[in-house]
ZASE-590187 format. One record per residue: residue in three letters; x, y, z of N, C-alpha, C in turn. Coordinates in steps of 0.001 Angstrom, whole numbers, plus 500000, padded with zeros to 6 digits. Layout:
N
ALAXYZXYZXYZ;...
REM end
This chain:
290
UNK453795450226050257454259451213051243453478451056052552;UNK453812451258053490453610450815055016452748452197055064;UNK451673451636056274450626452848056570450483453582057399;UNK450612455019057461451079456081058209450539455599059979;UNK449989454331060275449369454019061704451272452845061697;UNK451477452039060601451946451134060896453475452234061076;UNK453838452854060613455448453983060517454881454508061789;UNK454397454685062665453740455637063844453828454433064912;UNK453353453446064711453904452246065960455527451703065558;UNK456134451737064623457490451592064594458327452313065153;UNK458082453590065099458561454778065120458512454764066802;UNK457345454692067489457380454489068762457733453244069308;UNK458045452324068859458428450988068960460222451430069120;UNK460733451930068565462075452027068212462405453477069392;UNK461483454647069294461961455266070287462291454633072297;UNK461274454210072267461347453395073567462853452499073489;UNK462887451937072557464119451210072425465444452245072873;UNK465546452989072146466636454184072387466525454702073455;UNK465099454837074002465362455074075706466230454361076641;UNK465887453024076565466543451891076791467963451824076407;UNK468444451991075393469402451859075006470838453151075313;UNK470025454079075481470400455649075886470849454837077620;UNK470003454648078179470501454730079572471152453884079930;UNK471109452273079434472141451355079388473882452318079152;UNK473693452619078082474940453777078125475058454367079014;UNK474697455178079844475124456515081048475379455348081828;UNK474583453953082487475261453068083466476304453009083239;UNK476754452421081936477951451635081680479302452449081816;UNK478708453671081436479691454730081523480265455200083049;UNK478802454993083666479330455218085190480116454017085277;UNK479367452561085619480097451536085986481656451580085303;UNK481902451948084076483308452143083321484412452688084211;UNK483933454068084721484704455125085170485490454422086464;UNK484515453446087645485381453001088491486046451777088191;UNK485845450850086909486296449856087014487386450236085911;UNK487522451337085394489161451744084547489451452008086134;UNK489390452969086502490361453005087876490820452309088452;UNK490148451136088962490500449640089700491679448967088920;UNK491496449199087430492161448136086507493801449133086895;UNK492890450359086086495035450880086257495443450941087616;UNK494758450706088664495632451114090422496032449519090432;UNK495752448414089290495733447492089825497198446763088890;UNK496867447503087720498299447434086329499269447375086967;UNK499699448595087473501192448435087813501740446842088761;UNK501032446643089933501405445465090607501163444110089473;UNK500279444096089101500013443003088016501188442905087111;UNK501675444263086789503064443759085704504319443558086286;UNK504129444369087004505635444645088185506036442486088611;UNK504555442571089082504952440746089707505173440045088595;UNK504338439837087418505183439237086483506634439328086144;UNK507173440589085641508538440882085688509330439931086164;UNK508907440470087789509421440404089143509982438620088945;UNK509046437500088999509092436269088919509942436253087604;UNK509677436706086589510336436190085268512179436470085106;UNK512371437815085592513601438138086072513967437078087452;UNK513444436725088092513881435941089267514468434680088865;UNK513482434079087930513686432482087336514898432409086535;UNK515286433973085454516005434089084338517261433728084999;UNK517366434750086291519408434577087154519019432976088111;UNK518180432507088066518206430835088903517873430189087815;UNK519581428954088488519721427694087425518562427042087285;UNK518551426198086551517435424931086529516871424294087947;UNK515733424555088076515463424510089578514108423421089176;UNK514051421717089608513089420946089568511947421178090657;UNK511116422031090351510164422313090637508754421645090112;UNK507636421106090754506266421069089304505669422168088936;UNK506111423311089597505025424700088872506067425324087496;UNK507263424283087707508082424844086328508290423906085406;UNK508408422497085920508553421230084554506713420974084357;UNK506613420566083168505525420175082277505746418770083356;UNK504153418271083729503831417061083859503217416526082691;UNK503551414910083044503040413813082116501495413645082355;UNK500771413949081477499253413429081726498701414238081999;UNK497255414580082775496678415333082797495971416042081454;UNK494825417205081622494452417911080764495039419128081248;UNK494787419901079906494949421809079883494030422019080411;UNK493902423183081659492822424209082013492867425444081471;UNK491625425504080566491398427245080317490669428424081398;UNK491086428987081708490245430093082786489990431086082075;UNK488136431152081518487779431942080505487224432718081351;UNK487645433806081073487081435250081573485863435315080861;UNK484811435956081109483791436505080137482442437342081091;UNK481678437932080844480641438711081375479194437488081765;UNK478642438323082741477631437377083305476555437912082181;UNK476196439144081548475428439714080694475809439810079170;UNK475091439893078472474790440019076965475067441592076580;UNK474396441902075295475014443716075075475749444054075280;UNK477280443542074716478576444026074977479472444114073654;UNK478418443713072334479231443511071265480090442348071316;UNK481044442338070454481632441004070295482568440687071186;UNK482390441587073060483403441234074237483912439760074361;UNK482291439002074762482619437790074720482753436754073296;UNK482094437119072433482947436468071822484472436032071020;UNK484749437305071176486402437476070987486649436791071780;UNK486657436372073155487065435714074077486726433970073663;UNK485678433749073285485730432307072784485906431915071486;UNK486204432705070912487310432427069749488660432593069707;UNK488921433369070764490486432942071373490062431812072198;UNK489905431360072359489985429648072911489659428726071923;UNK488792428856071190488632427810070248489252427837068713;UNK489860428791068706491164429234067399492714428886068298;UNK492421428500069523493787428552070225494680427042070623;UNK494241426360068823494826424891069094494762424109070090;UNK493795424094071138493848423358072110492723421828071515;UNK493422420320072246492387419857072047491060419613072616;UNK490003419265072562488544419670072812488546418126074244;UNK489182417235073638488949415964074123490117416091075752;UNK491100416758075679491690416563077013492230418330077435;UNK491266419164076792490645420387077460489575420746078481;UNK489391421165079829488616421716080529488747423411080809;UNK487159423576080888487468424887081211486664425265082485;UNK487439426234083064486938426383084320486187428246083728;UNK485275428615084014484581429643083509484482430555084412;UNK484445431499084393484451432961085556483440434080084407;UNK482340434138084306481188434505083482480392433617082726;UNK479125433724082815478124433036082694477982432562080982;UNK478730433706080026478276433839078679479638432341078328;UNK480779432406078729481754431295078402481621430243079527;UNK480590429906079853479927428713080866478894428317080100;UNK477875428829078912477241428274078448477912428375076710;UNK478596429149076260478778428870074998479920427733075009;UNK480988427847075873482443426829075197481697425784075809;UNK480758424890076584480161423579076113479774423522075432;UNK479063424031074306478170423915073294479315423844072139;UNK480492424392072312481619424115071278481966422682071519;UNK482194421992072571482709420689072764483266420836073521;UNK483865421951074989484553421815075597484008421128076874;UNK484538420515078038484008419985078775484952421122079851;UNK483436421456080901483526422545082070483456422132083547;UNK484727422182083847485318421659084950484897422422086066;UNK484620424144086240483653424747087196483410425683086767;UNK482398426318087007481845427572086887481539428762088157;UNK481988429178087654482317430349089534481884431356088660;UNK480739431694087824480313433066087038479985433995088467;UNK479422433823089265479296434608090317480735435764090673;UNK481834435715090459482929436204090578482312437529089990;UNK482133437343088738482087438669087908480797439622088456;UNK480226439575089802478936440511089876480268441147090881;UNK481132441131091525482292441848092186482969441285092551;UNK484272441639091656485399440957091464486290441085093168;UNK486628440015093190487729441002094712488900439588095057;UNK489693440206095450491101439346095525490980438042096053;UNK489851437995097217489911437070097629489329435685096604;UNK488415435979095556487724435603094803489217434846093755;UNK490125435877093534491019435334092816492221433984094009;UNK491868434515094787493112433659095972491678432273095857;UNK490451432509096045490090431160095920489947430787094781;UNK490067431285093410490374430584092184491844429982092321;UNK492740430899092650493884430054092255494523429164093282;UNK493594428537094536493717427260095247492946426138094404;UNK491508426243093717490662425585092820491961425002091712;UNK492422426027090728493551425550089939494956424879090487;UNK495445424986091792496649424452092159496240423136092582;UNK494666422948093438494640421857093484494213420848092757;UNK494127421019091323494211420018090278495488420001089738;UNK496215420796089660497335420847089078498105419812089895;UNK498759420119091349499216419020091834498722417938092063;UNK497283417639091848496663416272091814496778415526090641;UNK497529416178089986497463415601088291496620415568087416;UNK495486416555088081494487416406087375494640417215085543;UNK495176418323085881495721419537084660496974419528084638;UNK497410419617083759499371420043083623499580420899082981;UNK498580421999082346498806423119081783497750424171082551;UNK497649425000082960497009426404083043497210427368082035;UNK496585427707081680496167428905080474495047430026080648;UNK495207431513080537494070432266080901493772432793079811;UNK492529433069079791491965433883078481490866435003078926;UNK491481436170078368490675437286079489490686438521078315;UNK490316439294078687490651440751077639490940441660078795;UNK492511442030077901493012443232078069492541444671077679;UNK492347445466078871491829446733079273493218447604078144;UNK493274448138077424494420449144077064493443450811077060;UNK492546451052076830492105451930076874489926452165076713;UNK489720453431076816488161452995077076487736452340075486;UNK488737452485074248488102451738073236488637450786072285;UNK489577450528073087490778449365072518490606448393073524;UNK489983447070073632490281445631074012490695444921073789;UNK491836444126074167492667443252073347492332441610073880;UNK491484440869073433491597439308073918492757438851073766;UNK493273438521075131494748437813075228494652436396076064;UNK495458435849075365495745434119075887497208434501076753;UNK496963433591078051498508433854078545498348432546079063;UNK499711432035079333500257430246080000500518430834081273;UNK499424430242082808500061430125083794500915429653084203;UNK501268428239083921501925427480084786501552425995083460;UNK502806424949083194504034425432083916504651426598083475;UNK505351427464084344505900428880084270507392428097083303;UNK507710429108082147508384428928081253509763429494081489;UNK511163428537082271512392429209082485512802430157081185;UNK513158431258081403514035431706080623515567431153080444;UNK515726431115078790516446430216078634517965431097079075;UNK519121430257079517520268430888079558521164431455078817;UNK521130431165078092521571431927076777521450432996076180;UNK519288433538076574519084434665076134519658435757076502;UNK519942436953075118520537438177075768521825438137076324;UNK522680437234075903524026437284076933524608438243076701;UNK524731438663075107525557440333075126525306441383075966;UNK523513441132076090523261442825076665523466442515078284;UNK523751441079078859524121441045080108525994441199080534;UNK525761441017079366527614441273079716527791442686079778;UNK526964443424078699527348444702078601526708445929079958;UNK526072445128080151525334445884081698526277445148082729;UNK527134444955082727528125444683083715527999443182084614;UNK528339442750085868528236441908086688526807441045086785;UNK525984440345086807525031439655087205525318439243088572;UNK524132439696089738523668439543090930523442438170091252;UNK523973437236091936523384435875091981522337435593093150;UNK521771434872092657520396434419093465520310433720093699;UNK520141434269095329520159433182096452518869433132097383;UNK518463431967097649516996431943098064517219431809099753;UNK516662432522100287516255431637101755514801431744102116;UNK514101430739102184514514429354102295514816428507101133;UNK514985427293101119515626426809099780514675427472098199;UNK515355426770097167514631427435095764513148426854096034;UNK513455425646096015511529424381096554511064425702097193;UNK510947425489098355510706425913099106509670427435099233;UNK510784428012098296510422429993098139509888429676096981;UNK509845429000096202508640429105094488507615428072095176;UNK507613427760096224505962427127096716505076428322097173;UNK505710428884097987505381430353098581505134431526097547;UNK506064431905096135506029432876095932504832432423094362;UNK504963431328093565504399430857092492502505431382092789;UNK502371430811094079501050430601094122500387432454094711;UNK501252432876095193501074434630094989500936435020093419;UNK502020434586092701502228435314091354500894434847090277;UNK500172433637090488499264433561089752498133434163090695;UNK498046434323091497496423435043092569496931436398091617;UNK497927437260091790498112438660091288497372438509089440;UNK497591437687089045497687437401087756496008437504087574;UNK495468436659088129493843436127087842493557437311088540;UNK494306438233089551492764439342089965493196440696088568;UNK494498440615088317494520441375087405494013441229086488;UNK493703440008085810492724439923084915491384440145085350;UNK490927439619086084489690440366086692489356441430086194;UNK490293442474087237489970443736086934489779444401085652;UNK490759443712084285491041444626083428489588443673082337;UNK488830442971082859488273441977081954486631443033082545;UNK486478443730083532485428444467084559485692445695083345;UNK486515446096083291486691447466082370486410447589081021;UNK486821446413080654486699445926079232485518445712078816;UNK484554445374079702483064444727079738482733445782079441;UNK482371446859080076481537448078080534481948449012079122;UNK483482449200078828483574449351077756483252449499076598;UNK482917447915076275482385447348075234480977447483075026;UNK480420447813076238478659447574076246478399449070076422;UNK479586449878076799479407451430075971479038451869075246;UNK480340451170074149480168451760072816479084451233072018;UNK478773449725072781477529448855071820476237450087072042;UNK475851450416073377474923450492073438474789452024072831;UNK476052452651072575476105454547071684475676453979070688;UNK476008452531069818476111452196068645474896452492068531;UNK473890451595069162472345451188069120471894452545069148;UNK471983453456070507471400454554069861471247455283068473;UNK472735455567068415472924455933067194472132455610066228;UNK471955454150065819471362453240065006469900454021064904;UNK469192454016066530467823453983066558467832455173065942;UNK468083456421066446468393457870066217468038458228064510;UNK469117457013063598468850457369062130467343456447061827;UNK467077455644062326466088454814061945464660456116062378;UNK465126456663063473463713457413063755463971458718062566;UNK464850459117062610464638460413061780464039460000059919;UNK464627458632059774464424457823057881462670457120058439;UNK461962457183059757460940456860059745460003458859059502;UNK460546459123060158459800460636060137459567461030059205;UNK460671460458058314460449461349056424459463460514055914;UNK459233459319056159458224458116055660457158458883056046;UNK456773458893056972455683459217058140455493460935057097;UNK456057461622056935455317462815056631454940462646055217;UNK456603462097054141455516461845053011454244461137052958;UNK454049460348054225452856459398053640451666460508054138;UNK451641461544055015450701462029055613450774463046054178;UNK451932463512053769451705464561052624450874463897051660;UNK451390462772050948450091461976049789448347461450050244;UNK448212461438051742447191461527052188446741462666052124;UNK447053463660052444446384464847052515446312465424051103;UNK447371465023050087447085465620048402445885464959048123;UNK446002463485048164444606462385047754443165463056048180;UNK443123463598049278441908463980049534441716465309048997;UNK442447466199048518442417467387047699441773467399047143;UNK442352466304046205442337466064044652440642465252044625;UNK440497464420045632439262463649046027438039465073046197;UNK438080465917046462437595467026047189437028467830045403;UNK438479468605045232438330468616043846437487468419042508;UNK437481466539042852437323466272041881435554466396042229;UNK435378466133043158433712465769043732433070467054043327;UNK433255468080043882433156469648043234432615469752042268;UNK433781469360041433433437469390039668432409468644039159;UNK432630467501040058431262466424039330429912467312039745;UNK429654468236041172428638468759041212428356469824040205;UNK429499470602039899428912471510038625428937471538037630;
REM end
């Protein structure tokens, strides 16, 4: 049994911890509060433009574009979201196990990294890291995403990548995160066929007509729809963080909280059998005198 000096430096060893761990929480909670806000003022446009493009492509024929046919050659780019910090629970790693559970191969995979934690773990898996811009994540801001997604277009049309892929976690609420994989580009026509009943039955289809030509307006509008895309992930990957390193760090309290109260009961029985021992020590000495 451990000695009422050694339960007395644990005990204070572990409270300090919970100090620590206590206020990491109230940050995170602050930092939480504006970066859920950012994420949902930022949701609606983030889904709306997806839609927006996917309904656009669905009523236009087959349009030879490269941000819509698969090129020959090249590697896949992953754009791994992840936190510049640690204490977040399994944020980031959900995130690199959706990439490395996500069938890609290792040998003509790059990843371009936006947090420091998937800049040093997916090399150490085998992936080879094409840039690291972890700096993004100390404040996220649009322009940050408009210069990520010139970084990705200009490998893409250089031939360098022929797939874009993002991997980020979805914000759904302060305790639900969802790690999601999504395909940037090439952007996937909807096929013609789909749904023809429920388009017949909603009456006439609107035809779509571009000015300036189709080229032309998906050069212009493609490279908007992925900037919207990467800051929306941003944002909802900022929420998700703070989130996660919430509840980690309530966890830890919590944790410390029972550890101090299962040290206190140690700590008094041992002071109670100290103080019987010398009773009984007391006692017994007594008797031997008379």
């Amino acid at each position: 049994m451990a000695s009422m000096r050694d339960i007395k430096r644990r005990k204070s060893s572990i409270s300090s911890t919970q100090q620590i761990t206590k206020a990491m929480k109230l940050v995170s909670t602050v930092k939480l509060q504006k970066a859920k806000q950012r994420a949902e003022e930022t949701a609606p446009y983030f889904d709306m433009t997806y839609k927006t493009v996917s309904s656009l492509l669905e009523k236009t024929g087959p349009i030879d574009h490269p941000y819509l046919n698969p090129k020959d050659g090249g590697k896949t780019a992953v754009v791994a979201i992840t936190s510049n910090r640690g204490l977040a629970g399994g944020y980031n790693s959900n995130v690199v196990k959706l990439i490395t559970g996500g069938g890609f191969d290792k040998e003509n995979t790059v990843i371009y990294a936006v947090g420091k934690k998937g800049a040093e773990t997916l090399p150490l898996k085998g992936y080879a890291l094409a840039l690291d811009d972890s700096d993004i994540m100390e404040a996220p801001a649009y322009d940050d995403a408009i210069r990520l997604m010139k970084e990705l277009l200009t490998a893409y049309e250089k031939g360098e990548i022929n797939e874009i892929y993002l991997a980020y976690t979805h914000f759904k609420n302060t305790v639900v995160h969802v790690p999601t994989l999504m395909k940037l580009l090439p952007i996937e026509q909807p096929e013609a066929s789909e749904d023809e009943e429920k388009k017949e039955s909603s009456g006439p289809q609107a035809i779509m007509n571009f000015e300036p030509p189709a080229e032309e307006a998906l050069s212009l509008i493609i490279p908007k729809y992925i900037t919207s895309l990467l800051y929306g992930a941003l944002m909802e990957a900022v929420a998700s963080e703070n989130g996660a390193r919430m509840q980690a760090m309530d966890s830890a309290t919590s944790n410390a909280e029972e550890m101090i109260e299962d040290l206190t009961l140690k700590y008094n029985r041992a002071r109670q059998g100290s103080i019987t021992q010398e009773l009984t020590e007391i006692i017994a000495g007594a008797n031997a005198i008379a």
